[in-house]
C-alpha positions in Angstrom: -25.1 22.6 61.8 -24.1 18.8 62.0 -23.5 17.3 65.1 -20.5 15.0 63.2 -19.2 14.1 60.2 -21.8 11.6 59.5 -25.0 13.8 60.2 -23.4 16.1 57.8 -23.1 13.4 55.0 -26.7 12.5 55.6 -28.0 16.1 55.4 -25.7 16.1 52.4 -27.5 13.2 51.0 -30.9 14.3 51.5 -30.6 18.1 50.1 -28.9 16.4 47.3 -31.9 14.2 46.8 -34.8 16.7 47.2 -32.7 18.9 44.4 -32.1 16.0 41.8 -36.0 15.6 42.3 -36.3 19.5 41.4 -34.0 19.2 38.8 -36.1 15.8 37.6 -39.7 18.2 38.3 -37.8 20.9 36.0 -36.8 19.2 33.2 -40.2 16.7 33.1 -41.9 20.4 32.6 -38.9 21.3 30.2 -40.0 18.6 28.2 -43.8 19.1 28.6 -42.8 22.0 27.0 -40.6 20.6 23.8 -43.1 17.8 23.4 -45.8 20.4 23.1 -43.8 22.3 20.8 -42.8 19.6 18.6 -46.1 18.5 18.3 -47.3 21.9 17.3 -44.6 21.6 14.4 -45.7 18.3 13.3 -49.4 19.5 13.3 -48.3 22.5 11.2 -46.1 20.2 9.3 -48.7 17.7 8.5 -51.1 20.6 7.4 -48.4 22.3 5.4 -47.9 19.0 3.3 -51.6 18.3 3.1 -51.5 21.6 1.4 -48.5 20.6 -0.7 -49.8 17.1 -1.6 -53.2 18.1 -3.0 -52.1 19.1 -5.9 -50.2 16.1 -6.3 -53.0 13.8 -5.7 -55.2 16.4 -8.0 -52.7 15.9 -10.8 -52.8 12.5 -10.5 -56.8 11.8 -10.7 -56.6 13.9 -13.7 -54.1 11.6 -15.7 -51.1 13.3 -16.6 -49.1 11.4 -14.2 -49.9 8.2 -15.8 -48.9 9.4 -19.7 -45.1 8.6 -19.5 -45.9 4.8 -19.0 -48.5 4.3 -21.6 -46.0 6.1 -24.1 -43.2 3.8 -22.6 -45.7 0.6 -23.0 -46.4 2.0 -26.7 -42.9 2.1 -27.4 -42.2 -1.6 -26.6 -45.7 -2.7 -28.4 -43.8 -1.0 -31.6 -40.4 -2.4 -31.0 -42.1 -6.3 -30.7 -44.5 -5.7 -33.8 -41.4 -4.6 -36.0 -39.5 -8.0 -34.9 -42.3 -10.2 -35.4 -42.6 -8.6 -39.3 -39.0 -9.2 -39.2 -38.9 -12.6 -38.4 -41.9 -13.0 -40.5 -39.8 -12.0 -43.1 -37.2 -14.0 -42.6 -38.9 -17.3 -42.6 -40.8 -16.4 -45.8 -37.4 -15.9 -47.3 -36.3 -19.2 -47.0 -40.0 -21.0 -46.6 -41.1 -23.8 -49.6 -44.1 -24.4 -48.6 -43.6 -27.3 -47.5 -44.7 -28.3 -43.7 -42.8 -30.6 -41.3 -44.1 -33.8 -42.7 -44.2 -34.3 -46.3 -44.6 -36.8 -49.1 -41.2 -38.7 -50.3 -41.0 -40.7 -53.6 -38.3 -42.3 -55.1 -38.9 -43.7 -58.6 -37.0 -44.2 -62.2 -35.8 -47.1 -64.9 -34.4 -49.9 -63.3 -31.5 -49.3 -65.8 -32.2 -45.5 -65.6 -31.4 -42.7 -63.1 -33.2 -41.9 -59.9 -35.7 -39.2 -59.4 -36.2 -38.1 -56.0 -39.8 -35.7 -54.8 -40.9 -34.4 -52.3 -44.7 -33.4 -52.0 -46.3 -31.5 -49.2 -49.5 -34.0 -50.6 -50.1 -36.1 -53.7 -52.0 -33.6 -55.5 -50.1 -31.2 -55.2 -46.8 -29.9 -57.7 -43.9 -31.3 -56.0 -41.7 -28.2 -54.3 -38.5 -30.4 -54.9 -37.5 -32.5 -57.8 -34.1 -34.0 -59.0 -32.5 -36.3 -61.1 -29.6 -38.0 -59.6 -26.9 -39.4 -61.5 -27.0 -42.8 -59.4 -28.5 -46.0 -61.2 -31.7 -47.1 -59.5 -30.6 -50.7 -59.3 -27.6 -49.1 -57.4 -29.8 -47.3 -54.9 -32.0 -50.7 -54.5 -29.0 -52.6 -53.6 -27.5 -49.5 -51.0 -30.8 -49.7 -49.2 -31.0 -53.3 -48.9 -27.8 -53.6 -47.3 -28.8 -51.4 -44.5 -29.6 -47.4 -43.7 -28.5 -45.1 -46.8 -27.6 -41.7 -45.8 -27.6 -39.4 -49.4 -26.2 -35.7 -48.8 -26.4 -33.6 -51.7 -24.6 -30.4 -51.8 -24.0 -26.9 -53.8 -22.1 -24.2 -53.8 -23.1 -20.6 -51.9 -22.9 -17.8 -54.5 -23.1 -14.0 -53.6 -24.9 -13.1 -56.6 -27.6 -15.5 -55.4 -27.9 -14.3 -52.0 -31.8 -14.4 -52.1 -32.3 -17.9 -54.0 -34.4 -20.5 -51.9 -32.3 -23.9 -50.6 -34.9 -26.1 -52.8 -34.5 -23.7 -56.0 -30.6 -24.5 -56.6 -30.4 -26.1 -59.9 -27.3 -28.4 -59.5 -25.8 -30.5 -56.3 -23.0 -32.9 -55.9 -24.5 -36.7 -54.0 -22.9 -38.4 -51.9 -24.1 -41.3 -51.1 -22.9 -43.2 -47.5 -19.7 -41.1 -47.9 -19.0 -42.2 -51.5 -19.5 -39.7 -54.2 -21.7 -40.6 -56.7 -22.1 -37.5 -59.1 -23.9 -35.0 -59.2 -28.1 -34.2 -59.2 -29.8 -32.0 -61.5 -33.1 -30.4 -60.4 -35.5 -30.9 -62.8 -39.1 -29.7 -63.5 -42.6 -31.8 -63.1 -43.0 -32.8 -66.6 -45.6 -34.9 -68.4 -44.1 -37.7 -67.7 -43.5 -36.8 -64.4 -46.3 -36.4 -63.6 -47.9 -40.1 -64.9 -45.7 -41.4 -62.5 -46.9 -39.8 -59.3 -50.8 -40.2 -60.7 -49.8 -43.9 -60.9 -49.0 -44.2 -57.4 -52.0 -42.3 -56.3 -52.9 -42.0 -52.8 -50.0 -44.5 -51.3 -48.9 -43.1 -48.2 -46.0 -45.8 -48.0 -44.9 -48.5 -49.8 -42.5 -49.8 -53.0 -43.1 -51.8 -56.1 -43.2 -52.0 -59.9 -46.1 -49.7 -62.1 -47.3 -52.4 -64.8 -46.9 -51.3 -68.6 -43.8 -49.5 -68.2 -40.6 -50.2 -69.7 -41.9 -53.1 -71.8 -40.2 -51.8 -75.0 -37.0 -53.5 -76.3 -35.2 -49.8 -76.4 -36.5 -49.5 -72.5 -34.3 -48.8 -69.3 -36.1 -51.5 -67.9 -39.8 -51.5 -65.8 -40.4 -47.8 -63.4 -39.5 -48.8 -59.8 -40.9 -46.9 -57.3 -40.9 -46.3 -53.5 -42.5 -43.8 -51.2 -42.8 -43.0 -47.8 -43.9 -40.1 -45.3 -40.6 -38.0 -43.8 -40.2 -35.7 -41.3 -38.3 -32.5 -42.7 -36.2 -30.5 -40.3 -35.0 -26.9 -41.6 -31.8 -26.1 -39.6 -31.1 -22.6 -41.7 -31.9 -20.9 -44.9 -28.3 -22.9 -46.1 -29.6 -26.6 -44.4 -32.8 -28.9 -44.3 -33.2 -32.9 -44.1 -35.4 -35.2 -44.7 -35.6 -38.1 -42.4 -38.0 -40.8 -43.8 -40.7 -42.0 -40.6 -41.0 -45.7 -40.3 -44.9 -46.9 -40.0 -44.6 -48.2 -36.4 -42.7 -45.4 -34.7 -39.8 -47.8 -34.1 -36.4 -47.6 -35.2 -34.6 -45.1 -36.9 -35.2 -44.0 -40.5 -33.6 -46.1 -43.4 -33.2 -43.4 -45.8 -31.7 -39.8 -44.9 -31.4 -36.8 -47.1 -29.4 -33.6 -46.5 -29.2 -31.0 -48.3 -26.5 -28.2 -47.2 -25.3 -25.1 -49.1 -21.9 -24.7 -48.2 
């Protein structure tokens, strides 16, 4: 029994104290308990997944988990071999065997018509050769004045859908913006051909072959020039020719297009 009101608050306070501390005592062993249990289940878990996962890792060592990637990885191989042959393909469609740099010569009459050809090397059958309706005097003048850009064009035909940009036969010329008629491809004849031989191994230069044109029936002495250009194929419709200047400086005096339109 409390004496007054404040012994009775104290007692109060200290049974209150020594039964949160039971309480405290009781649920640390409560949980002694669960943690034990728990653990228990985790140890019977971890076993029961060893079990499970053995098989897993046994499947695994053997190989058959690994087959769906190497048949995905053979897939793609396949899928980039059949676009390389495709592109492949494609390039030989419109390839005429001529590289990036080839051989340019310009010769004819002086009172004649112009013959253009283009060589991958001297010795070899040019892979483009026309005859352009243009005078060659004209042509001499046009590139002394300055740069001469020559664009000769032809028309696309659906009937022809597999013929080669140097193969078409006829072409309309312009020459600096002007039309000037139209160019006929022509074949490396005889005569042709003792042109080129003439100039030989000339990488670059212009002039007149002696003992040509000497006859009073003649178009006049052969003119020649020739020069190393730089061809550029933009589609199987497109390609110029750029001609490379001997010092690397400058841009090119003489440009020919050709464009299928």
């Amino acid at each position: 029994m409390a004496r007054n009101p404040h012994d009775s608050f104290s007692f109060s306070r200290r049974y209150f104290h020594w039964k949160k501390k039971d309480v405290v005592e009781d649920e640390d062993d409560d949980m002694e308990e669960i943690l034990a249990f728990d653990s228990s289940k985790s140890e019977e878990k971890v076993k029961s997944e060893d079990v499970i996962s053995f098989p897993l890792q046994h499947s695994l060592s053997t190989g058959s988990g690994r087959a769906p990637p190497r048949k995905k990885l053979s897939v793609v191989a396949v899928s980039k071999l059949r676009s390389a042959l495709a592109l492949g393909r494609a390039r030989n469609h419109f390839s005429s065997g001529l590289g990036t740099k080839v051989v340019g010569t310009l010769f004819g009459h002086r009172r004649g018509h112009v013959h253009f050809a283009f060589q991958e090397d001297f010795k070899l059958n040019p892979a483009f050769l026309v005859e352009l309706a243009t005078p060659t005097s004209v042509l001499v003048k046009e590139m002394a004045s300055g740069l001469v850009r020559m664009a000769l064009e032809c028309d696309k035909k659906i009937e022809k859908k597999g013929f080669k940009l140097l193969e078409e036969p006829i072409w309309r010329t312009y020459c600096n913006g002007k039309k000037c008629g139209y160019a006929m491809r022509r074949d490396c004849g005889p005569e042709e051909w003792s042109v080129l031989n003439s100039i030989g191994p000339i990488s670059m230069g212009a002039g007149v072959l002696p003992g040509a044109g000497n006859g009073p029936e003649s178009d006049g002495e052969m003119m020649y020039m020739r020069a190393k250009f730089e061809r550029v194929v933009g589609s199987k419709d497109s390609e110029a020719f750029y001609m490379m200047n001997p010092d690397g400086h400058g841009g090119p005096e003489l440009s020919i297009y050709l464009l299928r339109v």
